[in-house]
N, C-alpha and C positions, 0 to 999 in steps of 0.2 A: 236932120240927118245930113242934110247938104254940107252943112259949115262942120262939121265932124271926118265927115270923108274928105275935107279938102285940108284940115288940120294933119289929118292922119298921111295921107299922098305926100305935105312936104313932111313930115316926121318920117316917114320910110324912106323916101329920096327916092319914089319911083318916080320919073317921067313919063305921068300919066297927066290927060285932060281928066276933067270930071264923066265925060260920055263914057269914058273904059275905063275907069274906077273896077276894079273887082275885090270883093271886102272878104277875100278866097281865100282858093287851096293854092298851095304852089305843087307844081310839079314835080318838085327834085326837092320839096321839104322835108317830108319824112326820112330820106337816105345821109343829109348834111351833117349827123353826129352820130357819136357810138349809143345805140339801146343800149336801153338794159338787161340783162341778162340773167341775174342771179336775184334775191330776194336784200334787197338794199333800204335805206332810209333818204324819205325824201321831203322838205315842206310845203306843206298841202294850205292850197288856198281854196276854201270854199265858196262853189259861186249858188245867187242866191236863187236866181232863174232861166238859167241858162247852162247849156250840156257843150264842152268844146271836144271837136272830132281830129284826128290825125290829120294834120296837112292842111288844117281849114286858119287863117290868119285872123282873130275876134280881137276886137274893143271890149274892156270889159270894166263897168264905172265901178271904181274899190273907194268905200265908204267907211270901212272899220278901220281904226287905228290898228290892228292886230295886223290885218291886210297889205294896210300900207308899208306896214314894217317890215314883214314877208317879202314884198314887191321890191323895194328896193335894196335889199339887205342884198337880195339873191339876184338884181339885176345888178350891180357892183360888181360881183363876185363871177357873172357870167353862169352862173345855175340854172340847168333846169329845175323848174318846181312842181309840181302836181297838180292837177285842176279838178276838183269831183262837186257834184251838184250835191245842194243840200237837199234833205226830203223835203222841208218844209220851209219856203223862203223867207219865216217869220223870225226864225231864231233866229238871235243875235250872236250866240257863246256856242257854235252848233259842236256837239264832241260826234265820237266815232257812230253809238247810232243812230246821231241826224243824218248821218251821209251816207248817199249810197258808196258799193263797194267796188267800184269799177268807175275806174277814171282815165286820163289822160295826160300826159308828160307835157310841159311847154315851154317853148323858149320863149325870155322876155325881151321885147324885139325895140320898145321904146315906152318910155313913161311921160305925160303930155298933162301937163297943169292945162286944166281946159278953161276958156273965159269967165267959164261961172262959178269958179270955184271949185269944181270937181276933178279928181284925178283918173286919167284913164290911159290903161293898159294897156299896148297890143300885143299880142300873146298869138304864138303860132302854136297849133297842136302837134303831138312827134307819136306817140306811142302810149296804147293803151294799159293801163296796170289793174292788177288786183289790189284794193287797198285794206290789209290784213288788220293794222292795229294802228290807234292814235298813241305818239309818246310821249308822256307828260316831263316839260324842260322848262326851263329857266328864258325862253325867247323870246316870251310873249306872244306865239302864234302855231301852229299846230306842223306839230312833224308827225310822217307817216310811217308806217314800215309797208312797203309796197314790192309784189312780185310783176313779173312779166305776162302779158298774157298772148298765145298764139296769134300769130298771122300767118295766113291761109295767101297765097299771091298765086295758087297756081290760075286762078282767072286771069291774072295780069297777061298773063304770059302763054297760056292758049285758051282762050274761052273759046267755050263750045256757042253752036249756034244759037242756042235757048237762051244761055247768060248772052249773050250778046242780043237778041231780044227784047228780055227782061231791061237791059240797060237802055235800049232804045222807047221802052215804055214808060220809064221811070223820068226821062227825062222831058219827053211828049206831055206826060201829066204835070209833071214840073211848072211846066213853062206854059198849062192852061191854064192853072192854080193861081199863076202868079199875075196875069191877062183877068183870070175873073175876080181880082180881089180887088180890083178896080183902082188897085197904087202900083200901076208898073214900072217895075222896078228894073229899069235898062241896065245894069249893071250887073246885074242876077241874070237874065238874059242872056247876056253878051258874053260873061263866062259860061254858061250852059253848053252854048254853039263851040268853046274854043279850048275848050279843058279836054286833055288828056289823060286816062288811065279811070279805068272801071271803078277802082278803089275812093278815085278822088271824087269822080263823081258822084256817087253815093253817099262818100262824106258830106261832100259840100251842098249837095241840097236836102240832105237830111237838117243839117246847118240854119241853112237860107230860106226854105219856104217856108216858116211859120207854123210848125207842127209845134203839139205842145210838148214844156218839159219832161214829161211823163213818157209819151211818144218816143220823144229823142235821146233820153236814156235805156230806154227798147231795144232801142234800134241799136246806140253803141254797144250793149254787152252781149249782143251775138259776134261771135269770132269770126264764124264762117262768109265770106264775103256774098257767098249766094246766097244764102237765106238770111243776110243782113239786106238784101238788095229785094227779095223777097217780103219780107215785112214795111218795107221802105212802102213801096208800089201800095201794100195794104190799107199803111196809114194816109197814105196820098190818097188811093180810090175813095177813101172815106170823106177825108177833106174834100177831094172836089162835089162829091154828092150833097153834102153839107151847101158847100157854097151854092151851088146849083136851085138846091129849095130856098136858099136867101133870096136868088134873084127871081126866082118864081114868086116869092110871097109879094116880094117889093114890087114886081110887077104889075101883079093883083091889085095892089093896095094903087098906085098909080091911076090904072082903069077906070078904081071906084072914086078916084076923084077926080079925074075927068068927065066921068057921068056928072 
């Protein structure tokens, strides 16, 4: 992970050390291009375990020649493309109902021949879509026809004391989550403390704590920001509980062999 994030730092050209690495949201990402608006055609790249959110900056390792073609066809050309998780990360050839129906716009931000031969992506999230039909073309890789779907920002812009709250819990659970899973991850941290706006945070540690695909597809196709921020908190409570009996058993188990 080390030698990833510091490939990635000079491939972005942030002037970052590796202690503030954030593999994040940016603040002012989602606003930098025109959404969309109407019900348009976009090419859709299927990821195989992995959900990307509005505003959240992901590596994402592209193995299919179908993919790579996609990737770079459309980072040439400066295209957004489309990001939707497959259902099942087995298929190789996934069509329209391997994939869920609610995805994510992205900008392709840099393409990185990595030392081991693999190719990897970084891919900013923009905005989420409904993804209506797959169109069968001549590309070699999948095009979508994809609608808009609402954003809700009146939290942005005055949350009430409850949403403001709920966001100060979500974030608290975060950042035990991440202290009890015994790999902490100063990076993840250090954005947690420093990230602005209700939206991004939500995103981004929906993102970054380790919840599963399943979970984190949940959680993106709720519109509403509160009761997206609301389900967050749920899957989290549950995660921490989880871990919590891990370190109880391991505990246990400890004890009985020091007796």
């Amino acid at each position: 992970m080390k030698d990833i994030k510091k490939v990635i730092i000079n491939a972005i050209g942030e002037d970052l050390d590796e202690a503030s690495f954030i593999p994040l949201v940016s603040g002012n990402g989602i606003d930098d291009y025109k959404p969309i608006s109407n019900t348009t055609e976009i090419d859709i790249l299927p990821l195989r375990n992995t959900v990307l959110f509005p505003g959240v900056i992901m590596p994402i390792t592209v193995g299919r020649k179908s993919s790579l073609k996609l990737i770079r066809e459309n980072h040439k050309k400066g295209n957004l493309i489309g990001c939707v998780a497959q259902r099942d990360k087995n298929v190789d050839a996934p069509k329209f109902e391997d994939l869920h129906e609610v995805g994510t716009t992205a900008n392709i931000l840099k393409i990185l021949e990595m030392p081991d031969g693999n190719t990897t992506v970084i891919v900013q999230g923009k905005q989420t879509f409904q993804l209506n039909s797959i169109i069968e073309d001549k590309k070699g890789y999948l095009t979508g026809i994809i609608s808009p779907r609402k954003s809700n920002l009146k939290y942005e812009k005055n949350p009430s004391k409850k949403f403001k709250a709920l966001i100060e819990a979500i974030k608290d659970l975060a950042m035990r989550i991440i202290r009890m899973s015994g790999n902490v991850q100063q990076d993840v941290l250090f954005a947690l403390k420093n990230i602005e706006g209700n939206g991004y945070i939500v995103n981004f540690i929906a993102a970054n704590v380790g919840l599963e695909k399943d979970d984190r597809q949940t959680i993106l196709e709720i519109e509403d920001l509160e009761e997206r921020a609301s389900e967050l908190l749920k899957k989290l409570s549950t995660m921490s509980q989880m871990l919590e009996i891990k370190s109880s058993i391991q505990s246990q188990a400890m004890e009985n062999i020091d007796k």
